[in-house]
C-alpha positions, 0 to 999 in steps of 0.5 A: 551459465543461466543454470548458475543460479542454482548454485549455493553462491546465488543463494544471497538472493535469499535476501528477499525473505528479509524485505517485510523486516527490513520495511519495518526499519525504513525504506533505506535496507528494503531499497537495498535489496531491491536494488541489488536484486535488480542489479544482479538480475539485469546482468545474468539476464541481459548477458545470457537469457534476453528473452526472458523479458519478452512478456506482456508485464515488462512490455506493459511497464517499459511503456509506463516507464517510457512514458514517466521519462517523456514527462520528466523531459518536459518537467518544471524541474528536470533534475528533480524529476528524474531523480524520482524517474530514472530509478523507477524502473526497479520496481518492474524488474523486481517484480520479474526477479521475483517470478524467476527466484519463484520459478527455480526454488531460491524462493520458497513460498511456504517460508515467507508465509511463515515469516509473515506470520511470525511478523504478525505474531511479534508486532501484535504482542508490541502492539499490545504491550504499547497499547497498555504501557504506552511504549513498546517493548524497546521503549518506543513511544508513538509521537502520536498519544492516539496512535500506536506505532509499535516498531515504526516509531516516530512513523505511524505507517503500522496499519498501512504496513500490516494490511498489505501483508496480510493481503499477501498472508491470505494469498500464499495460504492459498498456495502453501500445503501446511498442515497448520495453515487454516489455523494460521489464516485465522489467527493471521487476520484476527492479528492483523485486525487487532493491530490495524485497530490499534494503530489508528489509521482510517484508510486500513481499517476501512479497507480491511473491513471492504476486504472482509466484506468481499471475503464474506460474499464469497465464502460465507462459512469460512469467514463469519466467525471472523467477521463476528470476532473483528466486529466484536473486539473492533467495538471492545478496543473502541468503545473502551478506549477513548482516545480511539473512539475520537480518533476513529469514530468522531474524528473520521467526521473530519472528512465532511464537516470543517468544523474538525480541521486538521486532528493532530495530537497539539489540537486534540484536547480543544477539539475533543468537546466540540460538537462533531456535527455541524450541518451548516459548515461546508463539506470536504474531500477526506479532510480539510488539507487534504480538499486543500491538496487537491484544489492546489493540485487540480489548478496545477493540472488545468495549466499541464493538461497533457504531460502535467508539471512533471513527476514528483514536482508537486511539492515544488512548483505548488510552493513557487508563490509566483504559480498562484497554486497556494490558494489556502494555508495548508495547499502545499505538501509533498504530494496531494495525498491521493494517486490519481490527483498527484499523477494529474498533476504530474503526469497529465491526463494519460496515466490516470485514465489508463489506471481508471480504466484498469480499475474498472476492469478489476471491478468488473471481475471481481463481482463476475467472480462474485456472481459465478461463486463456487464457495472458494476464496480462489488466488484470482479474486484474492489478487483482483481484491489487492489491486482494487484497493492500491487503485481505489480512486478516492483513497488517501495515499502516499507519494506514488513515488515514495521508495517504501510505499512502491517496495511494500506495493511492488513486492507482492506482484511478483508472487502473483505473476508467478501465480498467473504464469504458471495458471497460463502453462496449466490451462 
């Protein structure tokens, strides 16, 4: 019966090629798929091959998730808690679903390489277009003027969405056998990084510049033309855009001087004559708000040391004004705006060290990698390279529970199961 996958009616699991599109649209089309995806799996799978979740991953994340329910048990706000919780666990079945729809060729990889690319190719002609005009082609306008969103609209997520899919784009040109593909790897990432320019955000393009960078290190002749034209056409669009070059070059001081404050679109004009330097104000982690964030955080940690105040309740109990949690203005939000200071807070001290640890694992294989370099950019170090950044300690991040951030995370490890399981049957 399992055999029935392979029949053209199971074809709807095809679905998965739509989900870098669908993420474009929202979280509501991409969480759909996912978790009909889900659904369908678990029930062929429960009912007539048990044992195919009988592995080191799943047995790893059912202990995560069981845990993740332990402290919602003990949460501030149950029901809150475990509306974040319970449904987590899609996420780790998806990534299994993945590796089977590899497996029996209902997922080809060479066309979602393809697809990604046409994505890269449509947004930077809108990013371009939005970048001249300032709307995009459907007449979109980023609520931010220093900012471009192209297909995101009111969101500015361009520059997080494109750098994760590029990290999957330089994987699965690994995998593909193409005849086009070395020029479509070159044309890939200079897309990718004239969009990432573009859209303004810090944390990609800083990323993208320590991905090149290791990219370097490792095969030197492939990746120094590319390196020359991002450092050429990242000063071209910063220095002669003004906006940009506030947005990216001064206003990433905001980081360290108090003097900045919060940059948004309503301050910009008073902030832009500012003296950006002034030694004498007090330093911060990232940006005010998000220093402010963290010290409301590490105080709601110091009074749930080991199981924290439960998962996603941050945004909760920091503004409950009898915690004493609001210290400044600006404490309290939906999340602290960084992993492993959220999952303090939430969760305790447990989970935080165990993804430290992980880390520092991925480092360490990645200079041995480094060290043993036989000139090939190999689907190891590319992996190893994509963790090393979602689990990058002193980076801002998203919600660790946010549906959107967990699909476009998730979603590529499917691929690289895939890619371990089967390097594990060769050897």
């Amino acid at each position: 019966m399992i055999s029935s996958f392979k029949d053209n009616k199971f074809n709807i699991f095809k679905v998965i090629y739509l989900i870098p599109i669908f993420l474009i649209t929202g979280p509501f089309l991409a969480d759909l798929t996912v978790s009909l995806c889900v659904i369908f799996f678990l029930y062929y799978f429960f009912k007539y091959e048990k044992s195919y979740f009988k592995n080191n991953f799943f047995i790893f994340f059912a202990i995560i998730y069981l845990y993740l329910l332990l402290c919602t048990i003990f949460s501030t706000n149950f029901i809150f808690s475990l509306k974040s919780t319970l449904p987590y666990f899609r996420f780790f079945i998806f990534c299994l679903a993945t590796v089977y729809l590899i497996e029996k060729k209902i997922l080809v990889i060479e066309t979602l390489y393809k697809i990604i690319f046409l994505i890269f190719f449509i947004i930077f002609l809108d990013s371009i277009f939005q970048f001249a005009t300032g709307e995009n082609i459907f007449g979109f306008k980023s609520p931010l003027h220093y900012r471009i969103t192209s297909f995101f609209g009111d969101e500015a997520i361009l520059g997080s969405y494109t750098f994760k899919f590029l990290m999957l784009f330089l994987f699965l040109n690994n995998l593909v056998n193409y005849k086009y593909k070395n020029h479509l790897f070159f044309l890939g990432i200079f897309m990718s990084s004239i969009i990432i320019i573009l859209s303004g955000d810090r944390a990609p393009l800083v990323f993208l510049i320590i991905c090149m960078l290791f990219l370097l290190f490792m095969d030197f002749k492939k990746i120094y033309p590319l390196f020359i034209i991002f450092i050429l056409s990242f000063s071209i669009f910063i220095f002669n855009s003004d906006t940009l070059k506030k947005r990216i070059v001064h206003m990433t001081f905001q980081g360290f001087y108090k003097t900045l404050g919060n940059f948004d679109s309503q301050k910009f004009e008073e902030k832009k004559n500012l003296e950006f330097i002034q030694q004498e104000k007090p330093k911060f982690f990232i940006s005010q708000s998000h220093h402010h964030h963290i010290i409301a955080a590490l105080k709601i940690f110091k009074d749930h040391r080991l199981i924290g105040s439960g998962p996603n309740t941050f945004r909760v109990i920091c503004y409950d004004e009898k915690n004493n949690y609001k210290e400044f203005p600006n404490s309290c939000s939906s999340h602290p705006h960084n992993f492993y200071i959220q999952l303090l807070s939430e969760t305790g001290i447990i989970l935080p060290i165990l993804f430290l640890i992980i880390f520092l694992i991925v480092v360490y294989k990645i200079f041995f990698l480094l060290i043993k370099k036989n000139g090939n950019i190999s689907n190891e170090y590319l992996i190893l390279l994509n963790v090393f950044i979602i689990l990058f300690p002193l980076s801002p991040n998203g919600n660790f529970f946010n549906n959107w951030l967990n699909i476009i995370n998730f979603f590529p490890f499917g691929f690289y199961l895939s890619y371990y399981k089967n390097y594990l049957i060769s050897k």
